[in-house]
Backbone as numpy.savetxt, mean C-alpha at the origin, in Angstrom:
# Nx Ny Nz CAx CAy CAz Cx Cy Cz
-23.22 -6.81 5.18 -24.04 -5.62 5.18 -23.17 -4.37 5.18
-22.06 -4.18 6.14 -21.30 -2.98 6.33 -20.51 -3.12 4.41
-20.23 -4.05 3.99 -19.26 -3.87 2.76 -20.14 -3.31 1.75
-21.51 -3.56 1.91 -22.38 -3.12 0.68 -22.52 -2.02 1.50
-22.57 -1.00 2.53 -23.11 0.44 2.65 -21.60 1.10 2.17
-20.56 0.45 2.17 -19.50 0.76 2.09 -19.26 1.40 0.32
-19.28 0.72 -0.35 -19.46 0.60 -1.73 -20.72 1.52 -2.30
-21.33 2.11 -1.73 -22.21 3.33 -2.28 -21.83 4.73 -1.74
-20.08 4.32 -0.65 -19.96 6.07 -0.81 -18.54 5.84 -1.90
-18.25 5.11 -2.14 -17.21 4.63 -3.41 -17.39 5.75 -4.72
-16.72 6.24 -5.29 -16.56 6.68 -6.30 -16.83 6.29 -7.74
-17.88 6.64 -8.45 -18.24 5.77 -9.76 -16.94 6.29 -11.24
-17.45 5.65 -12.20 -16.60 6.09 -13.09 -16.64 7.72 -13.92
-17.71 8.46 -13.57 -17.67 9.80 -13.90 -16.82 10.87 -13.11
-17.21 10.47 -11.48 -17.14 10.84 -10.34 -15.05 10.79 -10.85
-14.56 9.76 -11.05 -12.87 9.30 -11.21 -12.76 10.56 -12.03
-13.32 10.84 -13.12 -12.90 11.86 -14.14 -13.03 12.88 -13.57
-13.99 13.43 -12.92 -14.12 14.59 -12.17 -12.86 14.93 -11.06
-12.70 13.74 -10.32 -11.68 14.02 -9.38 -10.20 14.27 -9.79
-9.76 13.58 -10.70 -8.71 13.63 -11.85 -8.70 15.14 -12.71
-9.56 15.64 -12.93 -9.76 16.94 -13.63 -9.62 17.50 -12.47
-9.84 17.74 -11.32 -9.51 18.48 -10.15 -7.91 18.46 -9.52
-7.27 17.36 -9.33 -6.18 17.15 -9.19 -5.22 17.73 -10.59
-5.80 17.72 -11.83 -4.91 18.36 -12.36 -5.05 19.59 -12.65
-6.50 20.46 -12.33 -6.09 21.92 -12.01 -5.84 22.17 -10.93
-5.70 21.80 -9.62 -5.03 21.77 -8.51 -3.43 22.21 -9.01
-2.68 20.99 -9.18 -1.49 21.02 -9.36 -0.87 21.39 -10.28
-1.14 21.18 -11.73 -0.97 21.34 -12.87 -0.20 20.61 -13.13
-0.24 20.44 -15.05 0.64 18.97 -15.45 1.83 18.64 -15.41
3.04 19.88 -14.74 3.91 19.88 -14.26 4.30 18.92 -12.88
3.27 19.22 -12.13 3.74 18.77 -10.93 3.39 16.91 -10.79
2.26 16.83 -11.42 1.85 15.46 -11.27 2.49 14.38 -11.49
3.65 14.58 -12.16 4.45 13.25 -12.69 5.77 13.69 -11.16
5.78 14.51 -11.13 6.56 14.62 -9.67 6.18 14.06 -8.46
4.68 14.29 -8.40 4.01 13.66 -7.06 3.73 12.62 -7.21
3.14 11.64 -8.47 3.31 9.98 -9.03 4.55 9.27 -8.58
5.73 10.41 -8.99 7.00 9.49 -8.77 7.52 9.73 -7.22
7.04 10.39 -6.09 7.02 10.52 -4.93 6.34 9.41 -4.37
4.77 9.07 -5.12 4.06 8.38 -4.34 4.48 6.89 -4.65
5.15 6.66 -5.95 5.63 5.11 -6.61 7.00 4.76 -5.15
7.37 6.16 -5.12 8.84 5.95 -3.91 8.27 5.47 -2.72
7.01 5.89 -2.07 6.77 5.78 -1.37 5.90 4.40 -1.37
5.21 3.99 -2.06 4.29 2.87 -1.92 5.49 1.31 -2.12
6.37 1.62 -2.87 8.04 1.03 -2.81 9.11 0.73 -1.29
9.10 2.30 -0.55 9.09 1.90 0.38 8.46 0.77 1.60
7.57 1.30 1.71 6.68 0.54 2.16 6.36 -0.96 2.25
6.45 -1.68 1.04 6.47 -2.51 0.37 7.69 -3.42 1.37
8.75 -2.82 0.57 10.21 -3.31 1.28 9.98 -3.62 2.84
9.70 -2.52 4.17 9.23 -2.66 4.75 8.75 -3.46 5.17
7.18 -3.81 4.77 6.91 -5.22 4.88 7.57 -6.35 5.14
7.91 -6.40 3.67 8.75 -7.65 3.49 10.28 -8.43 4.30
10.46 -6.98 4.57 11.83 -6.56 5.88 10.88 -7.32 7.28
9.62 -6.69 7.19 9.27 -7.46 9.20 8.53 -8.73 8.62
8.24 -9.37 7.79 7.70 -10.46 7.15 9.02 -11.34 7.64
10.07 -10.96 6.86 11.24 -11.96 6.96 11.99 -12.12 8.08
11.54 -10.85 9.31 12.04 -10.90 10.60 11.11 -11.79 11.48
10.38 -12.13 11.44 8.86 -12.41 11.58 9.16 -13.84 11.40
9.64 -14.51 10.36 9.60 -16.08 9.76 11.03 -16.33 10.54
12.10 -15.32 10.69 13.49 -15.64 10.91 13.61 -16.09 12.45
12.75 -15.07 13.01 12.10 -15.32 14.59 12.06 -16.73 15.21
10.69 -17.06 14.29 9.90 -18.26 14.06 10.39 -19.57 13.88
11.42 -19.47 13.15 12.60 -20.47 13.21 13.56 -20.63 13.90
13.85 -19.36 14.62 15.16 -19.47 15.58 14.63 -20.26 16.55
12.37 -20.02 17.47 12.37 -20.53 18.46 11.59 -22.32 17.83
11.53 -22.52 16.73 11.33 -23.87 16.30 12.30 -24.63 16.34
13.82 -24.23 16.02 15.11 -25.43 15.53 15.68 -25.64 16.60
15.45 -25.03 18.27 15.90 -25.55 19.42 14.54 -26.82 19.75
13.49 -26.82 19.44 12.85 -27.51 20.19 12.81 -28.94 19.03
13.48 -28.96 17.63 13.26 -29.99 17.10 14.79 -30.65 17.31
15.64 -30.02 18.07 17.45 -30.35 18.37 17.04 -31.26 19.24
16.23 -30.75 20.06 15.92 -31.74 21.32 14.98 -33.65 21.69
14.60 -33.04 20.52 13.46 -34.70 20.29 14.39 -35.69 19.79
């Protein structure tokens, strides 16, 4: 129930063009490939991140598993 009230304040496909035509008289077509390649850096970061406490996370996980299978 909450995902379908959710999805009617969602943005349709006119609504995208409109907001897009706003962002680029906002900024102008100068700046936008600047703030794309800010936000690609950033969603990149991030990413890495993850994958950085993902692999700390599994590395953990194994350090306290391979004492208790030394022992059997």
């Amino acid at each position: 129930m909450t995902n379908l009230l959710l999805l009617g304040f969602l943005p349709s496909g006119s609504e995208w063009v409109i907001i897009a035509l706003l962002i680029l008289l906002l900024f102008g077509g100068k700046k936008i490939p600047e703030l794309m390649k800010g936000l690609g850096k950033g969603v990149k970061s991030f990413k890495e991140g993850v994958n950085e406490a993902k692999e700390e996370i599994n590395k953990t996980k194994e350090d306290i598993d391979e004492p208790v299978s030394k022992e059997k």
